[in-house]
BANULO-574639 format. One record per atom (N, C-alpha, C): residue in three letters; atom name; y, x, z. Coordinates in nm, 4 decimals. Last residue first. Layout:
// BANULO-574639
PT  residu  atome         y         x         z
PT     Ala     CA         Y         X         Z
...
// end
This chain:
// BANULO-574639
PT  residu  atome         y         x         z
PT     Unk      N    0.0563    0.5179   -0.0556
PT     Unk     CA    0.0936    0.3695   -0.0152
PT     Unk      C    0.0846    0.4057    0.1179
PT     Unk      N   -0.0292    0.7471   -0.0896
PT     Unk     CA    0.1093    0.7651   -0.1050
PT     Unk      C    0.1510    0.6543   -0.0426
PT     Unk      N   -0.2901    0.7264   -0.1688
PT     Unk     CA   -0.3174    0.7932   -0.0478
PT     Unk      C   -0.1243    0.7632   -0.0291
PT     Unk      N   -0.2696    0.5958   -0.4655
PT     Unk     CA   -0.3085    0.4866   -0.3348
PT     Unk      C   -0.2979    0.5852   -0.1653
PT     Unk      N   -0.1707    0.7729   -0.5675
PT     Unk     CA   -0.0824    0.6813   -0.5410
PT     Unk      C   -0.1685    0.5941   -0.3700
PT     Unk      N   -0.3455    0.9483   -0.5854
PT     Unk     CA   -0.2862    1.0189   -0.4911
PT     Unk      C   -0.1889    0.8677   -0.4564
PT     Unk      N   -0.6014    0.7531   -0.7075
PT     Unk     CA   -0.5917    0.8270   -0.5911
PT     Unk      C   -0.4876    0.9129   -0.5086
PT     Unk      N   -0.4890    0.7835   -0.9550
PT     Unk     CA   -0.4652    0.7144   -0.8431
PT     Unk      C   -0.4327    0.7097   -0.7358
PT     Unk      N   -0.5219    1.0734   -1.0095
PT     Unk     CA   -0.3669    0.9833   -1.0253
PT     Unk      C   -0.3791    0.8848   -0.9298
PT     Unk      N   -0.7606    1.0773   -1.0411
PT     Unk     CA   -0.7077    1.1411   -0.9619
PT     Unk      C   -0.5622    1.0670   -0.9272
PT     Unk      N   -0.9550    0.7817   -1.0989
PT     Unk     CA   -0.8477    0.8590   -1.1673
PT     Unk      C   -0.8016    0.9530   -1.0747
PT     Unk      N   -1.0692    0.5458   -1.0714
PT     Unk     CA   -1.1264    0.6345   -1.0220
PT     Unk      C   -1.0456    0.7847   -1.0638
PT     Unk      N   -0.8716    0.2982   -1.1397
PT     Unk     CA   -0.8878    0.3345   -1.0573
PT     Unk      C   -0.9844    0.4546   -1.0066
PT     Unk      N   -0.9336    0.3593   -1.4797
PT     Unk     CA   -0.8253    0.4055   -1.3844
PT     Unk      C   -0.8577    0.4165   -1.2323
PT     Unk      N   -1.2087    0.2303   -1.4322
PT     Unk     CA   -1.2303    0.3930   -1.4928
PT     Unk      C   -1.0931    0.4779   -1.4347
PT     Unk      N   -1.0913   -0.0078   -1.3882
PT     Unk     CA   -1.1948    0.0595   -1.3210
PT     Unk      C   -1.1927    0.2266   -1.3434
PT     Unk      N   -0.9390   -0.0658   -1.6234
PT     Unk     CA   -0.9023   -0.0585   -1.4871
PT     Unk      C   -0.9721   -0.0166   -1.4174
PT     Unk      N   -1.1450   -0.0841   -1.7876
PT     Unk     CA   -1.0576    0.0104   -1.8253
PT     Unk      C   -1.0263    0.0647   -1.6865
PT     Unk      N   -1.3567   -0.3049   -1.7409
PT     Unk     CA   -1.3844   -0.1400   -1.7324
PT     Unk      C   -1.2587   -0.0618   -1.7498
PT     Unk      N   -1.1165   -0.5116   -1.7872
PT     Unk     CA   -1.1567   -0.5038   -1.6584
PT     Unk      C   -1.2665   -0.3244   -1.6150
PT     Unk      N   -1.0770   -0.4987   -2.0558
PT     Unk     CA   -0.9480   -0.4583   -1.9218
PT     Unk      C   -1.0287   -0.4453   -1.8469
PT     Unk      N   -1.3459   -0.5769   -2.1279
PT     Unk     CA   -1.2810   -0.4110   -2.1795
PT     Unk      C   -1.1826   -0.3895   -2.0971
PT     Unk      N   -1.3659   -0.7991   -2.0665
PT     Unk     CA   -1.4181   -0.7514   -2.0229
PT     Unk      C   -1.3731   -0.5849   -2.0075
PT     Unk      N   -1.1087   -0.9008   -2.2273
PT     Unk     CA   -1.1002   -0.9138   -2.0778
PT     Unk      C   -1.2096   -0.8406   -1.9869
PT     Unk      N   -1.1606   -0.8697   -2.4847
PT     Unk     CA   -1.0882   -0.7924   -2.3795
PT     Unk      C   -1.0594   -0.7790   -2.2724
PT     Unk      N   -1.3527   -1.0353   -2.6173
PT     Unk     CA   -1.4096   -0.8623   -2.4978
PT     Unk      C   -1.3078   -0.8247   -2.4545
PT     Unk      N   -1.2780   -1.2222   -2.7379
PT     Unk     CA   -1.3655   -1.2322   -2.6067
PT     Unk      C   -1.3862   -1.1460   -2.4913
PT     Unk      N   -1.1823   -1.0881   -2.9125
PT     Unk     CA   -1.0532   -1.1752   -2.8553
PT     Unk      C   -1.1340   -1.1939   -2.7330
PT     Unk      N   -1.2880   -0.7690   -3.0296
PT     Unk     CA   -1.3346   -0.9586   -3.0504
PT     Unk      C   -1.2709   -0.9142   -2.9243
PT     Unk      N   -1.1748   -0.4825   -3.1275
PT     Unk     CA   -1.2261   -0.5959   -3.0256
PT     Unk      C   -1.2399   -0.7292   -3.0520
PT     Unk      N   -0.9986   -0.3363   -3.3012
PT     Unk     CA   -1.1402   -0.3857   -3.3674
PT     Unk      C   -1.2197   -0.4519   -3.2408
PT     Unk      N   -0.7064   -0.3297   -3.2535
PT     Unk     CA   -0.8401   -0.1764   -3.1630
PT     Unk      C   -0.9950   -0.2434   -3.2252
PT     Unk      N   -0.6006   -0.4715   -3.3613
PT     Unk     CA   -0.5212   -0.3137   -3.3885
PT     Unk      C   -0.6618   -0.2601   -3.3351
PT     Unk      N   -0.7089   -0.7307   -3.3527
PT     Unk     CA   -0.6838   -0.6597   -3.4857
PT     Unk      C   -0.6407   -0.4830   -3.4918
PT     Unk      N   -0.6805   -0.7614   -3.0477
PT     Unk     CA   -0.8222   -0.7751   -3.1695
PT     Unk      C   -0.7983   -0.6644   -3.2675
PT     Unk      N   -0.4022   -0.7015   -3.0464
PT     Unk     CA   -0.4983   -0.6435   -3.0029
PT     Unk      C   -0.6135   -0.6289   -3.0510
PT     Unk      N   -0.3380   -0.9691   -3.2299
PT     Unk     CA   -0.3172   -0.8479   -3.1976
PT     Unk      C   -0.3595   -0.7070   -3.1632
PT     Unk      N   -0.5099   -1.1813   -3.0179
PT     Unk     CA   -0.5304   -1.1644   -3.1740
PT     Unk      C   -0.5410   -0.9694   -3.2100
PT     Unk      N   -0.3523   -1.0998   -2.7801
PT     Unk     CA   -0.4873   -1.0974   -2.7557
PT     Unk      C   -0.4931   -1.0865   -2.9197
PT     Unk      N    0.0237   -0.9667   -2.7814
PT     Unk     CA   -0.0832   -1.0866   -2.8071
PT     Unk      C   -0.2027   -1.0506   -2.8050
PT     Unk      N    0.1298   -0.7817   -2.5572
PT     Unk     CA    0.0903   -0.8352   -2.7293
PT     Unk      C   -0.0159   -0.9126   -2.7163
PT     Unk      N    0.3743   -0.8682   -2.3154
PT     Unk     CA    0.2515   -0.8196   -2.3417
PT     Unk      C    0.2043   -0.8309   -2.4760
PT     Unk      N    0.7033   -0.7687   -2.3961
PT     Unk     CA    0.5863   -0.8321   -2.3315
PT     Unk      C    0.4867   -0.8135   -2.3599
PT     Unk      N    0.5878   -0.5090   -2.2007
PT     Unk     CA    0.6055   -0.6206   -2.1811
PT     Unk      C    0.7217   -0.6487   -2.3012
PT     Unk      N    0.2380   -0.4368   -2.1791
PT     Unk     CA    0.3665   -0.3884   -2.1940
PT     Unk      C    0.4898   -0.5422   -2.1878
PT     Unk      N   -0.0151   -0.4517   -2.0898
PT     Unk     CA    0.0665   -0.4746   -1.9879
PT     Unk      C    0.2123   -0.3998   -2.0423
PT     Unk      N   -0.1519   -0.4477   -2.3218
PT     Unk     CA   -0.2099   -0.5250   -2.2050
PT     Unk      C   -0.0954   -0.5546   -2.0853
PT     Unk      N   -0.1322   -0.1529   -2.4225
PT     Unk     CA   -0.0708   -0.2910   -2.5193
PT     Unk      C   -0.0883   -0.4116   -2.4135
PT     Unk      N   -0.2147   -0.0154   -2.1739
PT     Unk     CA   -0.0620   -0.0081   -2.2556
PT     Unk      C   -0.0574   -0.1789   -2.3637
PT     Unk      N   -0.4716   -0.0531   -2.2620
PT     Unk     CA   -0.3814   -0.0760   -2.1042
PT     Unk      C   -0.2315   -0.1463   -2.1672
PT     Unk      N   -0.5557    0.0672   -2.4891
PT     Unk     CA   -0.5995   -0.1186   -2.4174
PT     Unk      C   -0.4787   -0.1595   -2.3274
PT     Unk      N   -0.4566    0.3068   -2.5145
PT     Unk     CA   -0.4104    0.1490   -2.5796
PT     Unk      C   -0.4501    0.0229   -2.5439
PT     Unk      N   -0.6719    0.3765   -2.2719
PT     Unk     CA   -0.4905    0.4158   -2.2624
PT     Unk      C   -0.4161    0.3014   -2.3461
PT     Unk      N   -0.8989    0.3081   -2.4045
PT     Unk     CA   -0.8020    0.2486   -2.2710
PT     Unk      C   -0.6839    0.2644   -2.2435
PT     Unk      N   -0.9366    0.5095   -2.6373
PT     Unk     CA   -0.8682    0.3563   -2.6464
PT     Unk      C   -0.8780    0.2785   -2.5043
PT     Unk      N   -0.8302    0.7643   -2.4718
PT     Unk     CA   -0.7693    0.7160   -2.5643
PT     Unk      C   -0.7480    0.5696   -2.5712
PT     Unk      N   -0.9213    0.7844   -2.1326
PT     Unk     CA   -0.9351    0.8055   -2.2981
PT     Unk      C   -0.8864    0.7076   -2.3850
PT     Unk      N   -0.6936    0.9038   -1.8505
PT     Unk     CA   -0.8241    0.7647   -1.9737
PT     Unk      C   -0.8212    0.7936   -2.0517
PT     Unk      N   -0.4730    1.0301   -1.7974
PT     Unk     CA   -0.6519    1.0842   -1.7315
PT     Unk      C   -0.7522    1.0132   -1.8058
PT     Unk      N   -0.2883    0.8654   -1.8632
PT     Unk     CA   -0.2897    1.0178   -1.9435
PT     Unk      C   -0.4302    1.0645   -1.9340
PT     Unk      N   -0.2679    0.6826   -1.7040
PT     Unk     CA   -0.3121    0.6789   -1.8420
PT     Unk      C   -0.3231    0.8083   -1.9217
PT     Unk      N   -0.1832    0.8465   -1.4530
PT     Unk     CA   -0.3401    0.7493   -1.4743
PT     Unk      C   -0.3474    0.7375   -1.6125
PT     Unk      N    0.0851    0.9165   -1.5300
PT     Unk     CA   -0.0388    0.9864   -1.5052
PT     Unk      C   -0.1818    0.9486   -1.5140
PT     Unk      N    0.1773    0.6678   -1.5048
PT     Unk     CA    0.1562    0.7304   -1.6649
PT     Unk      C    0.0796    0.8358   -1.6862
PT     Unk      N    0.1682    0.6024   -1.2573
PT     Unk     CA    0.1126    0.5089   -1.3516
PT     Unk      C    0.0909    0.5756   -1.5369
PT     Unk      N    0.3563    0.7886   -1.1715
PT     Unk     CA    0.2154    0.8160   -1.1596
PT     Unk      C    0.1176    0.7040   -1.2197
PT     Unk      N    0.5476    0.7131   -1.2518
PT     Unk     CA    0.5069    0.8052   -1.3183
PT     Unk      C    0.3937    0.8167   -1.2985
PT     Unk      N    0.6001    0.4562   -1.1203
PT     Unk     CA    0.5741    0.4672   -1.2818
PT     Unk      C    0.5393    0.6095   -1.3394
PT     Unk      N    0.5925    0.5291   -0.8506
PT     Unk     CA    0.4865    0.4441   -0.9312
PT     Unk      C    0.4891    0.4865   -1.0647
PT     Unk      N    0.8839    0.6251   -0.8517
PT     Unk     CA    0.7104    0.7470   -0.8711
PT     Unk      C    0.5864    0.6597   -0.8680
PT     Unk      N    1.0202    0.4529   -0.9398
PT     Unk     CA    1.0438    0.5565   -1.0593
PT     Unk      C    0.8681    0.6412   -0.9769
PT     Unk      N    0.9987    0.3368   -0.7271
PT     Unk     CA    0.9265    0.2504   -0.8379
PT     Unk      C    0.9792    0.3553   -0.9100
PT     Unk      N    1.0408    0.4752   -0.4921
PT     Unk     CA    0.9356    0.4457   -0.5213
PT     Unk      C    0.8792    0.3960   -0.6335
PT     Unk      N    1.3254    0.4773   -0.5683
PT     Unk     CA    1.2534    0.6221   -0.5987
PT     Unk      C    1.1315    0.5747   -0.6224
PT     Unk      N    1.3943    0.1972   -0.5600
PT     Unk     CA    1.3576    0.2357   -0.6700
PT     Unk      C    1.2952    0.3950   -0.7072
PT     Unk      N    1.3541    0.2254   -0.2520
PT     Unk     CA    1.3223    0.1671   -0.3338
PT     Unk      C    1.2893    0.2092   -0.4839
PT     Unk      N    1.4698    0.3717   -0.0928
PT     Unk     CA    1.3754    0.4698   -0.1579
PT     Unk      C    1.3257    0.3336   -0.2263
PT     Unk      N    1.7331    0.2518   -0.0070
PT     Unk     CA    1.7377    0.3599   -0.1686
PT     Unk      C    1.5786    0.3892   -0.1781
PT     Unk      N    1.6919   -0.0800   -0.0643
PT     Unk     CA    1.6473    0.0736    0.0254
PT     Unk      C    1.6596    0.1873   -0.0517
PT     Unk      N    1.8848   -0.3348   -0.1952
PT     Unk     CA    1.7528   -0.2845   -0.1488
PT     Unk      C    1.7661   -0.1470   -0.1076
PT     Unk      N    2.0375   -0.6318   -0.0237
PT     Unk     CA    2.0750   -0.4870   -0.0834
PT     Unk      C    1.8984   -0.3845   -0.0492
PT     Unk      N    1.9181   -0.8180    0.1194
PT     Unk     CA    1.9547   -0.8570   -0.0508
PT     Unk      C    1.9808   -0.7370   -0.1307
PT     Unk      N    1.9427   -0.7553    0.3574
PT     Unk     CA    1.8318   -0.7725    0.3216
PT     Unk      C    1.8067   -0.7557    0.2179
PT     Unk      N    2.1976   -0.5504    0.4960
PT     Unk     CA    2.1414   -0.6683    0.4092
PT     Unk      C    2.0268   -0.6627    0.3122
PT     Unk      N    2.1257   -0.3792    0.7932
PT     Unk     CA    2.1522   -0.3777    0.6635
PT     Unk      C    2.1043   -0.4744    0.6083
PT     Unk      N    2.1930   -0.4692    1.1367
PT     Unk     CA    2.1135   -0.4513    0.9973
PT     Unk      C    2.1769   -0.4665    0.8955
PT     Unk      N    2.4415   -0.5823    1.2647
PT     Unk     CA    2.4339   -0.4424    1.2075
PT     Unk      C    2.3506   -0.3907    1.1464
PT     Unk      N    2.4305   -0.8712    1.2638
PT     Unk     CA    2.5007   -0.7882    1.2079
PT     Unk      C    2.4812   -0.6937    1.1523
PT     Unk      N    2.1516   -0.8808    1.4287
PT     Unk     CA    2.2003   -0.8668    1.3207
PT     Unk      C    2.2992   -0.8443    1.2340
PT     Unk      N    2.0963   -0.6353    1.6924
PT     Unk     CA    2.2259   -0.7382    1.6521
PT     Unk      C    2.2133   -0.7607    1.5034
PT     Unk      N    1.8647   -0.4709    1.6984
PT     Unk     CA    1.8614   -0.5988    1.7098
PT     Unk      C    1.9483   -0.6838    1.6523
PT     Unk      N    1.8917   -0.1308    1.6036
PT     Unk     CA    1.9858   -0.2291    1.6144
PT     Unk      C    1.9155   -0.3560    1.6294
PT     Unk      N    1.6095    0.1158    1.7312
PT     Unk     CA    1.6837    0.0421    1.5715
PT     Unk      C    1.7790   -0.0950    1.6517
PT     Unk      N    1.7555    0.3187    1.9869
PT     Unk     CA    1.6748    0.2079    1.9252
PT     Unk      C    1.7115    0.1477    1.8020
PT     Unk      N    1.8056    0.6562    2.0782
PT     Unk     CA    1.7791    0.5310    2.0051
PT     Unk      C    1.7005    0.4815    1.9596
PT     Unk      N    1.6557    0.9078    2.2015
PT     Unk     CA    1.6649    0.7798    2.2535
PT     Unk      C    1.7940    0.6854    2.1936
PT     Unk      N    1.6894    1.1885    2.0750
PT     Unk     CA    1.7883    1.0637    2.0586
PT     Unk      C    1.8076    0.9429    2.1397
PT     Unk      N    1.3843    1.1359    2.0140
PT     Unk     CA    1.4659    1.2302    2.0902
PT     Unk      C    1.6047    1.1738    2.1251
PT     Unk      N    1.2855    0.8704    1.9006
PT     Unk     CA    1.2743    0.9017    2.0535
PT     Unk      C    1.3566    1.0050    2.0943
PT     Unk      N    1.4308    1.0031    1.6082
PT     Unk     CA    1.5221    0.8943    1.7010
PT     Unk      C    1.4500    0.8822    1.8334
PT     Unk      N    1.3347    1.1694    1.5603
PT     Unk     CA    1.4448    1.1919    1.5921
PT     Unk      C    1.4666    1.0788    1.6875
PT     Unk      N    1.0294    1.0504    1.5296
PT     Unk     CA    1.0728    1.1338    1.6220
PT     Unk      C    1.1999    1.1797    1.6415
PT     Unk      N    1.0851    0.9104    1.3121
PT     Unk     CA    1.0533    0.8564    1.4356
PT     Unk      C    1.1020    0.9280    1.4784
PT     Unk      N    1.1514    1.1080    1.1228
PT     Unk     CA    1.2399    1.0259    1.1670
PT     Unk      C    1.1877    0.9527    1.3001
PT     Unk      N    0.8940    1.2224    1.1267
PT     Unk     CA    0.9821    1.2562    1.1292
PT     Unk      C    1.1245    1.2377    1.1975
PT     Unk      N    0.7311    1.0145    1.0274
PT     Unk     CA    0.7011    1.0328    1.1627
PT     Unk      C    0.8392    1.1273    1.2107
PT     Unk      N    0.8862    0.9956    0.7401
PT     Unk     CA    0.8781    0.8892    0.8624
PT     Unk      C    0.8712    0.9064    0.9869
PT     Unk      N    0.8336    1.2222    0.6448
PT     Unk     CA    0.9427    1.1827    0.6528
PT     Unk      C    0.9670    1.0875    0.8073
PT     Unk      N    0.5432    1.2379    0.6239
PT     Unk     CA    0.6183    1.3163    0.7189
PT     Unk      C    0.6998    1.3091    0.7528
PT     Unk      N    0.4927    1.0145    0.4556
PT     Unk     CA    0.4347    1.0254    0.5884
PT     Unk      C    0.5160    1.0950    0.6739
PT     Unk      N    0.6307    1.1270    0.2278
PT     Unk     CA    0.6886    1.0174    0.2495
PT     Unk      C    0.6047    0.9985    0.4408
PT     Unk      N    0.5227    1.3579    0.1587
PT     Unk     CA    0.6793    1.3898    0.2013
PT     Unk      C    0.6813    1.2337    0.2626
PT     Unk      N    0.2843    1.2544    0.0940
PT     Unk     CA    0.2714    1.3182    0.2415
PT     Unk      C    0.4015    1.3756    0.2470
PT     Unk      N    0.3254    1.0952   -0.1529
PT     Unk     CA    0.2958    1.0522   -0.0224
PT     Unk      C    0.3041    1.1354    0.1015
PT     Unk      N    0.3939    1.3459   -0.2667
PT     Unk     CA    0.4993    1.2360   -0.2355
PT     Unk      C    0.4618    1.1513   -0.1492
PT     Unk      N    0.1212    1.4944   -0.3059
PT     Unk     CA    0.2487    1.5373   -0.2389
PT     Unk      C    0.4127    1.4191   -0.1902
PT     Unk      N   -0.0608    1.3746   -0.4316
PT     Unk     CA   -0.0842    1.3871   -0.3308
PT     Unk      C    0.0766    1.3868   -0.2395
PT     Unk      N   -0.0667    1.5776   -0.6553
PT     Unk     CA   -0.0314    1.4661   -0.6917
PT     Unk      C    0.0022    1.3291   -0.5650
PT     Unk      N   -0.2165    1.8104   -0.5551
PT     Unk     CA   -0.0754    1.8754   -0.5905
PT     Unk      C    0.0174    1.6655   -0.5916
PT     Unk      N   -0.4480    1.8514   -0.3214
PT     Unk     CA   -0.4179    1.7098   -0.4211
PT     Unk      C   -0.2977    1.7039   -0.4605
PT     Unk      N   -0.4241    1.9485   -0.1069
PT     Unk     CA   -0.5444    1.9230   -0.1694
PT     Unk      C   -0.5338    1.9206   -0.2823
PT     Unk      N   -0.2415    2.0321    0.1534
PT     Unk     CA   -0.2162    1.9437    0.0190
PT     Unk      C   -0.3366    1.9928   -0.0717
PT     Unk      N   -0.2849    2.2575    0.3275
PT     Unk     CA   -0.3328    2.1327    0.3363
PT     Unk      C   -0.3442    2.0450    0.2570
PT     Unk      N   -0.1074    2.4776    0.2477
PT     Unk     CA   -0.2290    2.4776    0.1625
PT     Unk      C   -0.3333    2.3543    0.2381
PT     Unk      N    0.1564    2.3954    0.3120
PT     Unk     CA    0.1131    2.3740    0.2271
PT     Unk      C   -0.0130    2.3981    0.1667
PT     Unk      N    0.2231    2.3522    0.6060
PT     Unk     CA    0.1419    2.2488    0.5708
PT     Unk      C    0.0639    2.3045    0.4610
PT     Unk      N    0.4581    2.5188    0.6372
PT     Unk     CA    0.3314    2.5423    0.7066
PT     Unk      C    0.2162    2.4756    0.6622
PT     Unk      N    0.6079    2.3630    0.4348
PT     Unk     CA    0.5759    2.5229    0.4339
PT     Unk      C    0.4919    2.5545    0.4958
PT     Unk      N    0.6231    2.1314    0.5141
PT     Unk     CA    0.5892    2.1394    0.3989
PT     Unk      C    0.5391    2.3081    0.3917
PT     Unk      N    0.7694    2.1658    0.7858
PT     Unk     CA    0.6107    2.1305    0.7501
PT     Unk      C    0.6104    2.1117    0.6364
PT     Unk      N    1.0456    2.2447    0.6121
PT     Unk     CA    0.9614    2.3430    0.7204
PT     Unk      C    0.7949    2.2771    0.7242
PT     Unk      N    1.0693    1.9908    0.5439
PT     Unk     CA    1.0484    2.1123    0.4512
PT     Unk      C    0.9875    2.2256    0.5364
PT     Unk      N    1.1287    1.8667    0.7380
PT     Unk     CA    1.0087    1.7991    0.6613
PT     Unk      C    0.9578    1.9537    0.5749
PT     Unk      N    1.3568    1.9920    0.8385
PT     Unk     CA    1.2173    1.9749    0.9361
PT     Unk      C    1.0960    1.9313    0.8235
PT     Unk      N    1.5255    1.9247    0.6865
PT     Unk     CA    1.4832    2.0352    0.6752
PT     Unk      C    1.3675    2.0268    0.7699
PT     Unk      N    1.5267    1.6071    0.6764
PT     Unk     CA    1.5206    1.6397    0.6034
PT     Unk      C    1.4682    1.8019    0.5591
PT     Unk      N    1.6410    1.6196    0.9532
PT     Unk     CA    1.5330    1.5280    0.9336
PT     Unk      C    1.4350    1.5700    0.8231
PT     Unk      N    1.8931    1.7175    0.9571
PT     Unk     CA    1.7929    1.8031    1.0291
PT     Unk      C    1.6279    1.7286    1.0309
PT     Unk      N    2.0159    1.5562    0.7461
PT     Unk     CA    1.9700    1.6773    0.7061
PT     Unk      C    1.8622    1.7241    0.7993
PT     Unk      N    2.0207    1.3385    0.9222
PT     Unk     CA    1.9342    1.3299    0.8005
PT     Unk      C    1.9057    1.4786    0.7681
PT     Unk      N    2.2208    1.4424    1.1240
PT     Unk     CA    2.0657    1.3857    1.1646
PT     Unk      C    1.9734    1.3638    1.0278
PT     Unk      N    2.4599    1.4963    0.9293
PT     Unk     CA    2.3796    1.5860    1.0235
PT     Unk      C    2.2078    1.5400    1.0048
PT     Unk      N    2.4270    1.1735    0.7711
PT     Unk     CA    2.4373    1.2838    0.8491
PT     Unk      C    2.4015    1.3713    0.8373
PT     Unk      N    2.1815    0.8945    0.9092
PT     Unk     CA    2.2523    0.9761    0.7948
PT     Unk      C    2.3155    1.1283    0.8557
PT     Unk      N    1.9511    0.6987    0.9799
PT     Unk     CA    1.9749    0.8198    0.9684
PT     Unk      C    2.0554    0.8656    0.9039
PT     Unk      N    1.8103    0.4640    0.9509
PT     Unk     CA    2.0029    0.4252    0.9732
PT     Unk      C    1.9822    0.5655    1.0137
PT     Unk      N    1.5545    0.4426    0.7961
PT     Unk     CA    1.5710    0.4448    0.9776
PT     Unk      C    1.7168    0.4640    1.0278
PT     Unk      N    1.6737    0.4462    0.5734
PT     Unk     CA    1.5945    0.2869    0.5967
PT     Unk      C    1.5773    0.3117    0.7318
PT     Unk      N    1.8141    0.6913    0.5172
PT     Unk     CA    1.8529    0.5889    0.5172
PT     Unk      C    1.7814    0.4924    0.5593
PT     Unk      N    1.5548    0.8342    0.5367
PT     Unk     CA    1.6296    0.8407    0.6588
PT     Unk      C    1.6603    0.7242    0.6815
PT     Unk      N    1.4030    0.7773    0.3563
PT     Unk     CA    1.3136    0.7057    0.4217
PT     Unk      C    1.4692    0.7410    0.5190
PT     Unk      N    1.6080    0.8750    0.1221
PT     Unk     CA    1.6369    0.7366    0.1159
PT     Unk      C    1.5094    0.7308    0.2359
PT     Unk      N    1.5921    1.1804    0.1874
PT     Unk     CA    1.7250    1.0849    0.2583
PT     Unk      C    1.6762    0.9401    0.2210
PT     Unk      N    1.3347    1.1609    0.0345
PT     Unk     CA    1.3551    1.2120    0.1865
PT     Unk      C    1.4682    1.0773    0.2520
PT     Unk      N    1.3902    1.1380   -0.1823
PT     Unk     CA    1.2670    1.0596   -0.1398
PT     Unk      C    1.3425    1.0321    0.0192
PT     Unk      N    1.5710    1.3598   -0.2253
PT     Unk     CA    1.6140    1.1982   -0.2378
PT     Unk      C    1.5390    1.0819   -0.1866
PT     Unk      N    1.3683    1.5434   -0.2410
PT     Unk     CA    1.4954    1.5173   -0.1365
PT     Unk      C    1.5505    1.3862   -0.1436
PT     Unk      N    1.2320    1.5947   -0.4407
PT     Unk     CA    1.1797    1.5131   -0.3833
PT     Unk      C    1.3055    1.5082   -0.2443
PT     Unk      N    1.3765    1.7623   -0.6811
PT     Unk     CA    1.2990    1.6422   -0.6773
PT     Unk      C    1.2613    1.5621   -0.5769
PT     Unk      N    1.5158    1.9578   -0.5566
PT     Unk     CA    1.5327    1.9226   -0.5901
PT     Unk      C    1.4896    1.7563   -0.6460
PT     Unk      N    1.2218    2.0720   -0.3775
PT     Unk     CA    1.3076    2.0195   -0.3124
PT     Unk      C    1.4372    1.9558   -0.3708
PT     Unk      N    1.0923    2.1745   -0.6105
PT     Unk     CA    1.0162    2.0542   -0.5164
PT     Unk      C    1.1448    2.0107   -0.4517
PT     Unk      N    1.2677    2.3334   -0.6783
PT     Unk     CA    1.2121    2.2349   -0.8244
PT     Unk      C    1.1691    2.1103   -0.6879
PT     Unk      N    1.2683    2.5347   -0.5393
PT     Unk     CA    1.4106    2.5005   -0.5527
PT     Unk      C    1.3567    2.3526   -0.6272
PT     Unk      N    0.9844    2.6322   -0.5336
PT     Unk     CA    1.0563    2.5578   -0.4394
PT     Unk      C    1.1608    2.4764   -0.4513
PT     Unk      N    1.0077    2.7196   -0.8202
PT     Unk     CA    0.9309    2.6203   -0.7903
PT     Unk      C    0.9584    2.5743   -0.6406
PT     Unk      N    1.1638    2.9342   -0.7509
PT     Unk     CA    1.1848    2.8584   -0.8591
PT     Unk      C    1.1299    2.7272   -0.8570
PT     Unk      N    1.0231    3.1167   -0.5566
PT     Unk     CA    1.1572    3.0860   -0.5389
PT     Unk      C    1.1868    2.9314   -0.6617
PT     Unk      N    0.7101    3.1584   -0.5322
PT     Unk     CA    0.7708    3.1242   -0.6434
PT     Unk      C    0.9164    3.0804   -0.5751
PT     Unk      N    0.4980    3.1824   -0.2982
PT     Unk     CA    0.6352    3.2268   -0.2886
PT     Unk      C    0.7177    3.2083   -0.4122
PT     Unk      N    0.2506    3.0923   -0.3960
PT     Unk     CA    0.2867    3.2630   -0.4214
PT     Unk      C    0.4060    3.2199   -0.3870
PT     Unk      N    0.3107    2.8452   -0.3506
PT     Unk     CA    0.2437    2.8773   -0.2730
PT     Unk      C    0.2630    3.0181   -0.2749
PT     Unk      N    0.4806    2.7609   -0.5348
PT     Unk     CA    0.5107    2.7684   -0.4484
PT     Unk      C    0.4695    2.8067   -0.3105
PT     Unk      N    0.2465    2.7373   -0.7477
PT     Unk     CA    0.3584    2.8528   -0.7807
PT     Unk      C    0.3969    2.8474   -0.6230
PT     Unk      N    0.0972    2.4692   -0.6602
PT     Unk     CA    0.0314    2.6581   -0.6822
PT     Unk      C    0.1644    2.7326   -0.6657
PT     Unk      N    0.3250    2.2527   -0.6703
PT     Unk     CA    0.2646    2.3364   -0.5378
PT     Unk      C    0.2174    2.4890   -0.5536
PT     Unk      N    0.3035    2.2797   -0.9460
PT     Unk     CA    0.4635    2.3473   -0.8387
PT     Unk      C    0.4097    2.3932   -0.7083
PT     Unk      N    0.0922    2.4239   -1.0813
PT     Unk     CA    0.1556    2.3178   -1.0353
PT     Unk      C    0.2379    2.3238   -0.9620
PT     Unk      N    0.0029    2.5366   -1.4190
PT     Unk     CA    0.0244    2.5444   -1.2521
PT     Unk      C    0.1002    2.4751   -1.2411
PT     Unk      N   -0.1962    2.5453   -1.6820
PT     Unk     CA   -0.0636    2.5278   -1.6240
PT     Unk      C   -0.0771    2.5083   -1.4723
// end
């Protein structure tokens, strides 16, 4: 199977429409957090896509890709705003409330979690159930566990601790942690 990037690389019309469907929202919510809207978001927003097009056989790492919409976004937006010569607002007032969160908030925690499901998908089997029963919530009991995967109550902590390891060397990760 191919990856949106591959297809989009042959010019796939379909698979563009797919990336930029998906990841636009990323986009406008880094505007939103630099008080970009607008016009100025869109031209923020098609600029990213334009270096996405020149960029694309830089992306290495198809998994990779939300972090480097989220990099580009940013410098992006920087750069509108030196052009622009604006400054972010001082007056508190006119910051946005603290209490209200960032739209790319929860984008970010919907592409943690996927890419958290990606990592378990890359582990074998009984880590994938180690993990999963380990951090569901709530979590199942240690006994539990014992009993469903044939671990003594002693080893799981050792067994989390190789699991997590084996994740962290995961491609998946790796694109999350290049994304932070």
């Amino acid at each position: 199977m191919q990856t949106l990037l591959e297809r989009a690389a042959r010019d796939d019309s379909q698979a563009w429409r797919e990336i930029v469907e998906r990841y636009s929202p990323l986009i406008f919510g880094i505007c939103a957090r630099y008080a970009i809207r607008g016009a100025d978001a869109q031209d923020v927003c098609g600029a990213v896509w334009l270096r996405l097009v020149a960029g694309l056989r830089e992306i290495r790492e198809p998994r990779a890709l939300p972090g480097w919409l989220v990099t580009t976004s940013r410098n992006e937006c920087l750069m509108l705003l030196r052009q622009l010569g604006r400054q972010i607002p001082v007056d508190t007032a006119q910051l946005p409330d603290p209490a209200d969160p960032a739209p790319e908030v929860d984008l970010d925690a919907g592409l943690r979690h996927e890419t958290a499901h990606r990592v378990l998908d890359e582990l074998p089997h009984r880590d994938r159930q180690l993990l999963t029963m380990l951090f569901s919530d709530p979590p199942v009991p240690y006994r539990e566990i014992s009993a469903t995967l044939g671990i003594p109550v002693g080893a799981i902590g050792p067994n989390r601790a190789r699991s997590l390891a084996r994740a962290r060397r995961t491609q998946a990760f790796a694109a999350l942690a290049y994304a932070g």
